[in-house]
C-alpha positions, 0 to 999 in steps of 0.5 A: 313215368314220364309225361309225354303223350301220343294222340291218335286221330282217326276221323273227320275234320272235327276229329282234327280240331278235337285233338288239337284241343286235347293237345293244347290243354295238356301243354297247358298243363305242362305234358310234353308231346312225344317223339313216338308212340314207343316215347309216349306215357299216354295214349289217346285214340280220338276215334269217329263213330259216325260210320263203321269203317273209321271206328274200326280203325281206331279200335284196330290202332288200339289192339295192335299196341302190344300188350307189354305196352298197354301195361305200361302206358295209359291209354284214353278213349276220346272223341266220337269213339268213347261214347258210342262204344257199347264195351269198352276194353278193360285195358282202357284207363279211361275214356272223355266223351268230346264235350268234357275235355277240360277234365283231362289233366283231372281224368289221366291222375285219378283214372275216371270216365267222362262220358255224359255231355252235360257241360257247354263244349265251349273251347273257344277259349283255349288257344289252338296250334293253327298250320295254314288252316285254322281250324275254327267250329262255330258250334258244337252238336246238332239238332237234326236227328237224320235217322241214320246218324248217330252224331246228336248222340255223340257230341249233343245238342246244337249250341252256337258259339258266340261270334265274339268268342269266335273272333277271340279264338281266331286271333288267338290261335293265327299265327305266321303260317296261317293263310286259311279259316275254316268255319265248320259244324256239324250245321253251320247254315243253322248257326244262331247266336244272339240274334246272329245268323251264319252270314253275319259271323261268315261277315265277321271273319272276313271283314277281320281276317281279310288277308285270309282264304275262308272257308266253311263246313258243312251246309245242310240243304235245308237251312240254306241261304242263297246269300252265301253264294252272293257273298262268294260273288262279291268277295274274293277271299271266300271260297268259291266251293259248296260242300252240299250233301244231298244224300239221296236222290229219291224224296221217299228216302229223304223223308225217311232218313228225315232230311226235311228236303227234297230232291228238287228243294236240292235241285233249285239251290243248285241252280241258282248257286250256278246262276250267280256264280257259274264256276262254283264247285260243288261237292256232295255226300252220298249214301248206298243201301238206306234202309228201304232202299229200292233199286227204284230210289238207287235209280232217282240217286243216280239221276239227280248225280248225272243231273248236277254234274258234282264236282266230287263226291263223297260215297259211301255205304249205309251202316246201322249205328247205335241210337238211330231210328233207321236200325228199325228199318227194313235192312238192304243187304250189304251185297246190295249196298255195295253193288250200288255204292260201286256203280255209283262210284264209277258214275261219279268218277267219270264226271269228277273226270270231265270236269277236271279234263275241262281244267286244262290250260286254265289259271288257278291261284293255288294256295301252296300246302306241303311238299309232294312225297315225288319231288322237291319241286312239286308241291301239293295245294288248293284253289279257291273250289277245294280242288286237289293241284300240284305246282311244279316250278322252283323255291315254291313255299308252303302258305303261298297264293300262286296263280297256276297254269294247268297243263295236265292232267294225271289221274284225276288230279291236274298239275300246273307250272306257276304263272305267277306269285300272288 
C-alpha cells in the first residue's frame, strides 16, 4: 500500500490550521500528499463539532466514500469531530482528539484512538505551509464555559502559548507568499503568557512582521481592551475590523448562556471602537432559539443589531451539544429557532446592504487572494475591515496591496478598478 494521504476539513479556521498541522507532521514523516481521494492510502476527516450542521457534513463526506473504499483505505477521525462523536463507526481505524496530533505517524502503524487532551497541544514548534495568510493560534482550548458551547470539552483548557514560540513559529512557516498574520483563539482578549497580555505579542507580531497585514480572531466582549482600537489607530498594518460576538441582545439570556456581559457592556465598547476609529468594521456572531428564549429576548436581539448597525453577521441557529449545561434548558422549538434566524437574517442583510452601498466611489488598499472563477481579469481579495472586493483590471497578481476604486455594487459584494499598486 502506498503512503499518500487526502485530508478532509470541514470547520472553521481552527480546523484549517489544525489540518495544516496534520499535513506538516506526516510530511515529516516521509507521507506523501495525494493527487485525489481515489490516489490516497489514508483518509483523515477533520471534523467541527461546534454546531450540528458542520458535523453533519463531515460525517456525510465519510459515508459517502464507498465501501470497497473504506476497505482498502485507512480512514481517521480528527479535530473537533473525534471527541465528540458519542458512536464511532466501525469502519473508522482510528480517531486523534486535536491536542494529540504529534502521535499520528504512531496512531496510522498501530491503529489505536487518541481521544483524551492530557497533553500541552503546543504545535508552535512545527512548521506550517503559509498561503498568504498565515495561520497563527496563540493559544489552545478555553475556559469560558458558555453553556451552549461544547468547544472546552474538545479541545481543553486555556493554555497561552508563549510569545517567543509564536514569533519562532511565525518565522518559520512565512514564506514568498505571505503577505498576512492571523493571530487567532478560541479567546485572544484573554491571552496570558508570562505576565504578557494580547496587546503586548499583538505588539510583538507587528513590530517584527512590519511588512506584514495582521490580523486577529476572535475577541470575547468581556475580556476586551480598548487599547486594541487605539493601536488599530496608530498602525497601518493592523487590520482596522473587529469580529465581536454579541450573541444576544437580551441580558437574561446572556446570563443564562453565561456571557459574563451584557448588552449595554456591548454597546459601550462599540462606541468607543467607533469613537476612536469611526471607519472600523465590525462583524458579529448571532444565535436563534437559545433555549429560554422568548419572543421578548428575540425583540432585545433585534434591537441592539438595528442599533450597532454591524458590518456583517454570522446567524445561526441554536443546537444542543453534548456536555453542555444549556441541554437542561427549557428548549425553543426548531420551528421557532428558524423563524427567528430568518427574520433576523433579512434585518441583518438589508443593513450589510447599506453599508456596503456607502462603498461606492470610495478607495480601498485590497489585498489581492486568487483569481475569480468568472474571469482572468478579475480577482477576489480583502481590505483592511475584512471586506469581501473584487479587482478588476489587467496583470493583477495574488499577494498584492492595491489601492481599489469601488464603482459598483453587485449583490453584496463591491467590485472596484485598480487606482494604484501599493
Amino acid at each position: 500500500m502506498n503512503n499518500r494521504f487526502h485530508i478532509a476539513t470541514y470547520g472553521c479556521q481552527m480546523n484549517d490550521y489544525d489540518s495544516l498541522i496534520i499535513e506538516s507532521i506526516l510530511l515529516s514523516e516521509g507521507y506523501e500528499r495525494a493527487s485525489c481521494i481515489d490516489d490516497a492510502s489514508v483518509i483523515i476527516v477533520n471534523g467541527c463539532s461546534v454546531r450540528e450542521h458542520a458535523e453533519e457534513r463531515a460525517m456525510g463526506f465519510i459515508n459517502s466514500v464507498s465501501v470497497e473504499s473504506k476497505k482498502k483505505k485507512k480512514i481517521i477521525l480528527a479535530g473537533c469531530l473525534a471527541r465528540s462523536l458519542k458512536d464511532i463507526p466501525e469502519f473508522i481505524d482510528a480517531a486523534v482528539s486535536p491536542t494529540e496530533y504529534k502521535d499520528l505517524p504512531e496512531i496510522l502503524k498501530n491503529n489505536f484512538n487518541v481521544l483524551s487532551l492530557k497533553s500541552k497541544g503546543d504545535y508552535t514548534d512545527i512548521s506550517i505551509n503559509s498561503g498568504i495568510t498565515l495561520l497563527t493560534p496563540i493559544s489552545k482550548g478555553c475556559d469560558n464555559f458558555c453553556s451552549y458551547c461544547i468547544v472546552p470539552y474538545l479541545r481543553g483548557r486555556e493554555e497561552s502559548f508563549s510569545s517567543d514560540s509564536i514569533l519562532k513559529q511565525i518565522k518559520r512557516s512565512k514564506n514568498l507568499l505571505t503577505r498576512e498574520i492571523l493571530l487567532m483563539g478560541q479567546n485572544v482578549n484573554s491571552y496570558l503568557s508570562k505576565g504578557r497580555v494580547f496587546t503586548d505579542i499583538l505588539s510583538d507580531v507587528l513590530n517584527e512582521f512590519g511588512d506584514m497585514r495582521v490580523r486577529f480572531i476572535t475577541s470575547h466582549p468581556k475580556d476586551f481592551s480598548i487599547k486594541i482600537i487605539e493601536m488599530m489607530a496608530e498602525n497601518k498594518n493592523l487590520c482596522r475590523h473587529l469580529h465581536l460576538p454579541v450573541q444576544s441582545g437580551s441580558d437574561r439570556i446572556l446570563s443564562l448562556m453565561h456571557r459574563k456581559y451584557t448588552a449595554d457592556d456591548f454597546r459601550e465598547i462599540v462606541r468607543l471602537a467607533r469613537k476612536i476609529l469611526p471607519d472600523i468594521t465590525i462583524t458579529t456572531d448571532i444565535m436563534t432559539g437559545m433555549p429560554e428564549e422568548s419572543e421578548k429576548d428575540f425583540e432585545e436581539t433585534l434591537n441592539i443589531v438595528n442599533e450597532i448597525q454591524f458590518d456583517d453577521a454570522f446567524m445561526y441557529k441554536y443546537s444542543g451539544r453534548r456536555f453542555t449545561l444549556s441541554r437542561y434548558f427549557e428548549s425553543v422549538s426548531s420551528e421557532e429557532g428558524l423563524s427567528r434566524l430568518g427574520r433576523l437574517i433579512k434585518v441583518q442583510q438589508e443593513i450589510k446592504k447599506k453599508k456596503v452601498l456607502m462603498l461606492k466611489g470610495k478607495t480601498l488598499e485590497v489585498l489581492s487572494e486568487r483569481e475569480s472563477k468568472k474571469s482572468k481579469s478579475e480577482f477576489y481579495g480583502r481590505d483592511s475591515g475584512n471586506r469581501s472586493v473584487i479587482i478588476r483590471g489587467m496583470n493583477i497578481q495574488a499577494g498584492k496591496l492595491y489601492n481599489v476604486k469601488i464603482n459598483e455594487i453587485a449583490g453584496l459584494t463591491p467590485l472596484g478598478d485598480i487606482a494604484e499598486e501599493k
